[in-house]
N, C-alpha and C positions, 0 to 999 in steps of 0.2 A: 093809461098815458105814461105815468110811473117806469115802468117795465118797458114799457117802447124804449122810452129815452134811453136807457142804463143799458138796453140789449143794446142800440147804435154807440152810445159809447163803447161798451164791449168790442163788439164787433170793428170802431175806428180805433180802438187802442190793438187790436190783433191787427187790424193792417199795417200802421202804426211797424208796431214789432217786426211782421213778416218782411213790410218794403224796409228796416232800415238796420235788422240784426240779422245776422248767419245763424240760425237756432243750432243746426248741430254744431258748428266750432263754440257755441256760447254753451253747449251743453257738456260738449268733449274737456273743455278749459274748466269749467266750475269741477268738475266730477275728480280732475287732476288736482289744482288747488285746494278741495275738501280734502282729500286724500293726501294731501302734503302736508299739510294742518297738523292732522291727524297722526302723521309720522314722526312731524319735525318737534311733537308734542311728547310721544312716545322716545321717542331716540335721542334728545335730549337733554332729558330733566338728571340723570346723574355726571353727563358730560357738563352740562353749565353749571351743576353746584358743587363739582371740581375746580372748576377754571373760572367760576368768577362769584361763586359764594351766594349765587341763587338759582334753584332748582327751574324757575321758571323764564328767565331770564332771557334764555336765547330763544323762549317761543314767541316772548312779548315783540322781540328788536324782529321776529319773521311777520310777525302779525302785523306790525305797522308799516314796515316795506311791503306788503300783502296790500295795506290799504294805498301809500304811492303806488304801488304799480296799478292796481284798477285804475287809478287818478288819470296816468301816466297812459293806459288803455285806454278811457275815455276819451282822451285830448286829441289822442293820433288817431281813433277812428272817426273824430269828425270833422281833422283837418283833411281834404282832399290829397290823395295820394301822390297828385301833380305835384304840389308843394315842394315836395322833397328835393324838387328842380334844383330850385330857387338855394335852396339852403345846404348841395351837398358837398360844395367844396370849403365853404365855412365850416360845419361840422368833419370833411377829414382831418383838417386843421386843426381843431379842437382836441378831436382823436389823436395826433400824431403829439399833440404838446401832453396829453395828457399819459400817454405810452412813455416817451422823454422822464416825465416828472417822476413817473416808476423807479425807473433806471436810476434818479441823481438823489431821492429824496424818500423814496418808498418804504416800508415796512419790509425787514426780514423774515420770514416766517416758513417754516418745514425747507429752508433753503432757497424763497424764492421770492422774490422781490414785485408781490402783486399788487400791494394794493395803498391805499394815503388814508390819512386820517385815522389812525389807530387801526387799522384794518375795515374802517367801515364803508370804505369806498373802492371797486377793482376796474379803474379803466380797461384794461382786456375784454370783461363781458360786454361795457357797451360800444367798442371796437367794432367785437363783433357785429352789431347791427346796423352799426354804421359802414361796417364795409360793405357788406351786404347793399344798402342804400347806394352808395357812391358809385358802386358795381352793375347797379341798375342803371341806374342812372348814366353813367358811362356808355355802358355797352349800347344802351335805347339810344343814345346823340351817335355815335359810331359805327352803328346799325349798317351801313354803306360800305364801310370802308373796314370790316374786319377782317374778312377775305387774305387784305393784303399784311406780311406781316409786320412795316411798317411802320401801320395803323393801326393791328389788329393785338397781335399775340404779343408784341414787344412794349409794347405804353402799358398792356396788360399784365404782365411780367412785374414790369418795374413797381404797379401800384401793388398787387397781391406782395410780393416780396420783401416791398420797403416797412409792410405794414407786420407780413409774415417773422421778418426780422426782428421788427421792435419788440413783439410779442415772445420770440423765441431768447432774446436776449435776457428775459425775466428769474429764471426761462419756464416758458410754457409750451413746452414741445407741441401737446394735444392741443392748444388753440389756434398756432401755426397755422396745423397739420391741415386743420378742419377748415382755415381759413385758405390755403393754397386749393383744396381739393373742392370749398365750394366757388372759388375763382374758376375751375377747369370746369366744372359743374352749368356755371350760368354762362362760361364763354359758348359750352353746348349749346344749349336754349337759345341763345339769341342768335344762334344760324352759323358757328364758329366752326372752323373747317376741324375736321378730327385729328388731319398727322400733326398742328399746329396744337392742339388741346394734347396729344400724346405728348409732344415735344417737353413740351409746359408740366404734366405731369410726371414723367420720366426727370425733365431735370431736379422739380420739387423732390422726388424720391431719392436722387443722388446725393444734395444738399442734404436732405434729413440724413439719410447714410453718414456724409464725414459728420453734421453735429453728433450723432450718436458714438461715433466713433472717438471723438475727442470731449464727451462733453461726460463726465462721472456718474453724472447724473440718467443721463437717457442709456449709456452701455450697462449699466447695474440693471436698469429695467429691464431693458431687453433681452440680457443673458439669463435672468429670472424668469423672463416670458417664456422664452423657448425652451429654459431644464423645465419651467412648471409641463409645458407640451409633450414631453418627453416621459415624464411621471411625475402627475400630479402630486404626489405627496413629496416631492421635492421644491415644490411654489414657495413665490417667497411667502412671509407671514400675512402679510396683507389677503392675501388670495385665500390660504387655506384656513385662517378666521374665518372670508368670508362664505367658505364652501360648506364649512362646518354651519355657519348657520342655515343655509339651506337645508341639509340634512337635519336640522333639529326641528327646521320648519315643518319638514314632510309635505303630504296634498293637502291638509286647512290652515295650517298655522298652530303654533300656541296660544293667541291671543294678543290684541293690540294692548302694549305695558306690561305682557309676560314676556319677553323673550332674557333672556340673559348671557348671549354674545355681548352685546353692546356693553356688558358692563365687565367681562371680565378680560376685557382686551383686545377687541374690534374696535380697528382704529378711525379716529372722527367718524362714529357714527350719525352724527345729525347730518353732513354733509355728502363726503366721498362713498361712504359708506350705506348710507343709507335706504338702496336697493337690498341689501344683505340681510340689515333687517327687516324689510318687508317681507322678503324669504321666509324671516324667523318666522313673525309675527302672522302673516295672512299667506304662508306657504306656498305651494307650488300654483294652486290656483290662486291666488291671488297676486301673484307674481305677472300671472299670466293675463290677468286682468289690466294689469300694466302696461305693459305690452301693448296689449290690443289697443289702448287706451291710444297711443301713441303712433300705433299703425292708424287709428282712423284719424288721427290730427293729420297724417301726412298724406292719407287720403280726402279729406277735406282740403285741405290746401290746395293741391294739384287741381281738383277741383273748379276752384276758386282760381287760381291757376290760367286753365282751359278759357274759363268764362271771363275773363278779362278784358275792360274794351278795347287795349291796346297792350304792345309788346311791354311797357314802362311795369304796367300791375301785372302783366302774367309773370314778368323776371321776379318783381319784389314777391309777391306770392310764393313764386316756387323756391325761391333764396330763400325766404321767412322757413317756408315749413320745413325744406328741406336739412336747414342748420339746428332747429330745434329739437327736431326726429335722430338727427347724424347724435348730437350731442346724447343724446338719451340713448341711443345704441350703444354709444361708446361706454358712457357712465359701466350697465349691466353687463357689456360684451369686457368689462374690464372685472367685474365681480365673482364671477363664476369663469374667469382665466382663459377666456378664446382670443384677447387682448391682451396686451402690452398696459400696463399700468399708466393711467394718462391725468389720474387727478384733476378728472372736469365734474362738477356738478350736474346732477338729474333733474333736468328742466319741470319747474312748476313745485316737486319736491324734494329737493334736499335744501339743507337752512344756506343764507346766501342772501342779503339785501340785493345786491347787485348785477347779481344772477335775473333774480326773479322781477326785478325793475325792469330791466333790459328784454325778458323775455315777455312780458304784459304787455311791452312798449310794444312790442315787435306784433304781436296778436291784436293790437290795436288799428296798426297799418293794416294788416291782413281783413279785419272787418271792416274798414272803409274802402278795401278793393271789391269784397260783395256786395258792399253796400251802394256802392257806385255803378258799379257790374249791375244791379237790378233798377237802378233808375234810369242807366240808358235800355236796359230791356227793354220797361216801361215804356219808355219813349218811343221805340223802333214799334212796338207794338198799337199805338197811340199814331203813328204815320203810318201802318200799316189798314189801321181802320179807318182812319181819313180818307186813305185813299180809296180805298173800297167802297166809301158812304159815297164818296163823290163820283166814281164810275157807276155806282147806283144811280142817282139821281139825273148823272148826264142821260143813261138809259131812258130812265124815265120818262124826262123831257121829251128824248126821239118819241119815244114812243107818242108821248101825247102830241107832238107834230104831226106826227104820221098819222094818228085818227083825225085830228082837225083838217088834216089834207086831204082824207077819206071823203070827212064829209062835207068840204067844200066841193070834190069831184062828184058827187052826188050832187 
């Protein structure tokens, strides 16, 4: 009787799980966050007991944004994903005061004006999620009227831009970048005509053109991008640090806490960095384990995506994964120099409260769109056998009329 009970439990905590978690995104997220742990632990320990006089120091401040972000995961995957209705012009609001506060009151630092509170806070990252949100959200009530431009491409303009702007004023070239290009991205998705999405991307690429042109900061990158393109051993120092540890990597690594790039002058390695030593550390294959890691988040998302009850979660879905994936591309496609130097963080692992808050937030929406997505299955499936039972039983009845009419005619 013992054993009965404890297998039904079993068995209602596995359904439990299956109707209300996305096992592979809960599988694909832990396996990135252990493995970020694990680096931001390694990569670290002689950068924090330079800069703040303890060795451990900055694993502790990830570990605890590690625990708000689950927090922060949990909360948004079991507010329903409608919600965001409700609340997302309050929060652009928030976002736009808090981009502002950058600008008038922010922290200096490598040139750039990210973040408040000693550096422990970067409205930018969670910008990003909120435009994302606001973008859904928009696009879904404007659904009708994108077509025209209007309605469509022009209101759409001005919100990516004004947001593009504040962000770029930091400046944060690469957060812009990624924010105009997944504005052209979701105006696709939601049925957005293509010369209208060209128009919109072609201008964002002009605009970035004069900032780069007038701005020290983005023309230094880019003329370093291109000589690195040209011959590589001409990159600037940031790149060929980081190329060098790859090469020290080779196909296994040295070992997770053996590498020693990081310490003799690869720069912020817990953070920007932080791909390179992976390199060092778990090598070619393990790099590539990255990767993949990242390819299947954005193949789960899409996914999730697809399966969505309505336009509202397939937009946030594919904005979610797709910003998260773009970010992580760029991070590596910036480390081994196929990239323009963009000083974004590697989602999930590089050190970054902010970062990693914002991006747990975002995974949290994303498992309440599966999670919602499998209780209207449920449902549909559930009227589907209803229906069935009961054109059974009308049969039925015929039928037993039919014989009580037999043998009444007898």
């Amino acid at each position: 009787m013992i054993e009965r009970r404890s297998a039904r439990a079993k068995q209602t905590l596995w359904e439990w799980v299956d109707g209300n978690v996305d096992l592979p995104l809960l599988l694909i997220v832990f396996t990135l966050l252990v493995l970020g742990l694990l680096m931001v632990y390694s990569a670290s320990s002689d950068f924090s007991l330079v800069n703040y006089g303890d060795a451990t120091q900055m694993f502790r401040r990830q570990f605890f944004s590690l625990t708000v972000g689950i927090g922060a995961a949990i909360a948004t995957s079991i507010v329903h994903y409608h919600y965001w209705r409700k609340y997302a012009v309050p929060l652009i609001f928030i976002m736009v005061v808090g981009l502002l506060s950058v600008l008038i009151v922010g922290e200096v630092r490598y040139g750039s004006a990210r973040a408040l509170s000693a550096g422990s806070y970067m409205p930018g990252e969670l910008a990003k999620v909120i435009t994302i949100i606001y973008l859904s959200v928009w696009l879904y009530t404007k659904r009708s009227t994108l077509s025209e431009v209007g309605f469509g491409i022009l209101p759409l303009v001005g919100i990516v831009g004004t947001i593009g702007g504040l962000i770029m004023l930091q400046p944060d070239l690469s957060a812009a970048a990624t924010i105009v290009v997944l504005g052209g991205i979701m105006f696709f998705l939601a049925g957005g005509d293509l010369k209208q999405i060209a128009y919109m991307l072609g201008g964002g690429a002009l605009l970035g053109w004069v900032v780069v042109q007038f701005s020290a900061t983005g023309s230094y990158r880019m003329s370093s991008f291109l000589q690195g393109l040209q011959d590589p051993t001409t990159a600037n120092y940031h790149v060929l640090r980081s190329l060098e540890a790859f090469v020290k990597g080779g196909w296994f690594g040295v070992g997770i806490g053996q590498a020693d790039t990081k310490l003799t002058g690869l720069p912020v390695p817990p953070t920007d960095s932080i791909f390179a030593v992976v390199g060092e550390e778990l090598g070619l294959v393990g790099a590539s384990f990255v990767i993949l890691l990242f390819g299947l988040l954005l193949w789960r998302g899409i996914q999730i995506s697809r399966k969505a009850p309505d336009m509202l979660g397939s937009l946030l879905a594919a904005g979610i994964s797709l910003w998260i994936v773009l970010e992580a591309f760029i991070n590596m496609g910036v480390m081994v120099g196929i990239l323009p130097f963009a000083g974004n963080a590697l989602p999930f692992i590089s050190y970054g409260g902010s970062n990693l808050v914002a991006t747990l937030l975002a995974v949290g929406i994303l498992m309440n769109i599966a999670r919602v997505s499998k209780v209207e299955e449920r449902r549909q499936e559930r009227i589907v056998d209803a229906t069935a039972r009961g054109r059974g039983s009308e049969r039925g009845r015929s039928i037993s009329r039919a014989r009580r009419a037999a043998r009444v005619g007898r």
